[in-house]
N, C-alpha and C positions, 0 to 999 in steps of 0.2 A: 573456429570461433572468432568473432570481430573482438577489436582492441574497445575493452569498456572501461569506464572510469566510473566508481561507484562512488557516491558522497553522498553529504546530508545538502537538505534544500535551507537556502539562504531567504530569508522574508521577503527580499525585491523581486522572488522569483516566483509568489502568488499568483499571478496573472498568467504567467507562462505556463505553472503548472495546471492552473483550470482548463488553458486551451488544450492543452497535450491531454485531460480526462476525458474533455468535449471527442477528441478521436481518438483515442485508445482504450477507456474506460466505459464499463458498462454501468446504466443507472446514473443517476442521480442521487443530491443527499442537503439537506435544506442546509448544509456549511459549506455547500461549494458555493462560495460568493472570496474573493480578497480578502476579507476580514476573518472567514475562519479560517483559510489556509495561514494568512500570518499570524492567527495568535496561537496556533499550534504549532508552529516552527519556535513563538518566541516561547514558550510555554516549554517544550521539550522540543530542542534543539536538535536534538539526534534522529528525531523520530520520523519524518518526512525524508526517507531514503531513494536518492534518484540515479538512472541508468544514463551516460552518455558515450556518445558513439560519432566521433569527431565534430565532437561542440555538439550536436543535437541532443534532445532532452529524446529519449527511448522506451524509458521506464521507470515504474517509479512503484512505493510501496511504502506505506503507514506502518511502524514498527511500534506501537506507543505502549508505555508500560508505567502504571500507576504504583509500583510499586507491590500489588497482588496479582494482577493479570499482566499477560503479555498478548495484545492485545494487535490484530494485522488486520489489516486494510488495503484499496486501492489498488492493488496488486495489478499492475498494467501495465505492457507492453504495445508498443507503436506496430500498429497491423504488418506493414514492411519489416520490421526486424524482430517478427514473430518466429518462434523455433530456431534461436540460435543460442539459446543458454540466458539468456537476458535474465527471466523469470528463475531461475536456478541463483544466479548470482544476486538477484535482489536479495531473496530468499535466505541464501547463506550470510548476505550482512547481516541480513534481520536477527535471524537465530543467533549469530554470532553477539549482537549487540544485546540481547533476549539473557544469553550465556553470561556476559560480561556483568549484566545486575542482579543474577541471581535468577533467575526468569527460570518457570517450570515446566511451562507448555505455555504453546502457542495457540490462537485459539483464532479462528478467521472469520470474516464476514461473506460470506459470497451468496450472491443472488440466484435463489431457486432457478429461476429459468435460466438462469448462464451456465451453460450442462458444459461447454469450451472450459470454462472458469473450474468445473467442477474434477472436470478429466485432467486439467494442471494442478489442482491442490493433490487430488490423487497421486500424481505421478511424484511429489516432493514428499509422499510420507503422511502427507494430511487425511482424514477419515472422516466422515460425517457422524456427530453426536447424536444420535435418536433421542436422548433424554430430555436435551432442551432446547427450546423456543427462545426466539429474541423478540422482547415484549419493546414497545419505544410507548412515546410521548413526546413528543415535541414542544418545546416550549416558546412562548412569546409569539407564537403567531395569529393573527387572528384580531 
């Protein structure tokens, strides 16, 4: 297993964190722009959880928790240091940090065609909900 250093993402690190989704993350999402990755870091501080791997940015993972859900995200690992535990240890901050407020389950977003994405949520414990749908709206566009 490589030496990882797990923490929460710091606002100045918006931009770095977009490039690092731009190659390691699947999809798109209309707050990936600077402005919504910083007001989710300053908004809840914890919740932008990132993987490093002698200073490089590795992996990263949306822990956010409104206080009813516990609510995961982003879940990405840098193609190169794919299958070394990275995704495991995001994972266990998350829940760990899930655990610390009280949190009841986790509950994830992952993209139907990301079957990769889908075989790692499996492999952590995760299951696909048949019951429900994620309905959006977007707002302010247009």
């Amino acid at each position: 297993m490589i030496d990882l250093r797990i923490r929460a993402a710091d606002p100045a690190e918006a931009q770095d964190v977009l490039a690092f989704w731009k190659e390691a993350a699947e999809g798109t999402s209309i707050t990936d722009d600077v402005d919504g990755v910083t007001r989710l870091i300053r908004r809840d501080p914890d919740a932008l959880i990132l993987a490093e791997a002698d200073g490089v940015l590795v992996g990263s993972v949306i822990a956010g928790y409104d206080g009813w859900r516990c609510s995961l995200y982003r879940l990405a690992v840098l193609p190169s240091h794919r299958r070394q535990g990275i995704a495991t240890a995001l994972l266990d901050a998350a829940e760990r940090r899930f655990l610390d407020v009280g949190g009841r389950r986790g509950d994830a977003m992952v993209l139907e065609a990301n079957e990769r994405a889908q075989r790692a949520w499996a492999a952590a414990g995760y299951h696909r909900e048949e019951r429900w749908r994620r309905w959006v709206k977007p707002f302010g566009l247009g």
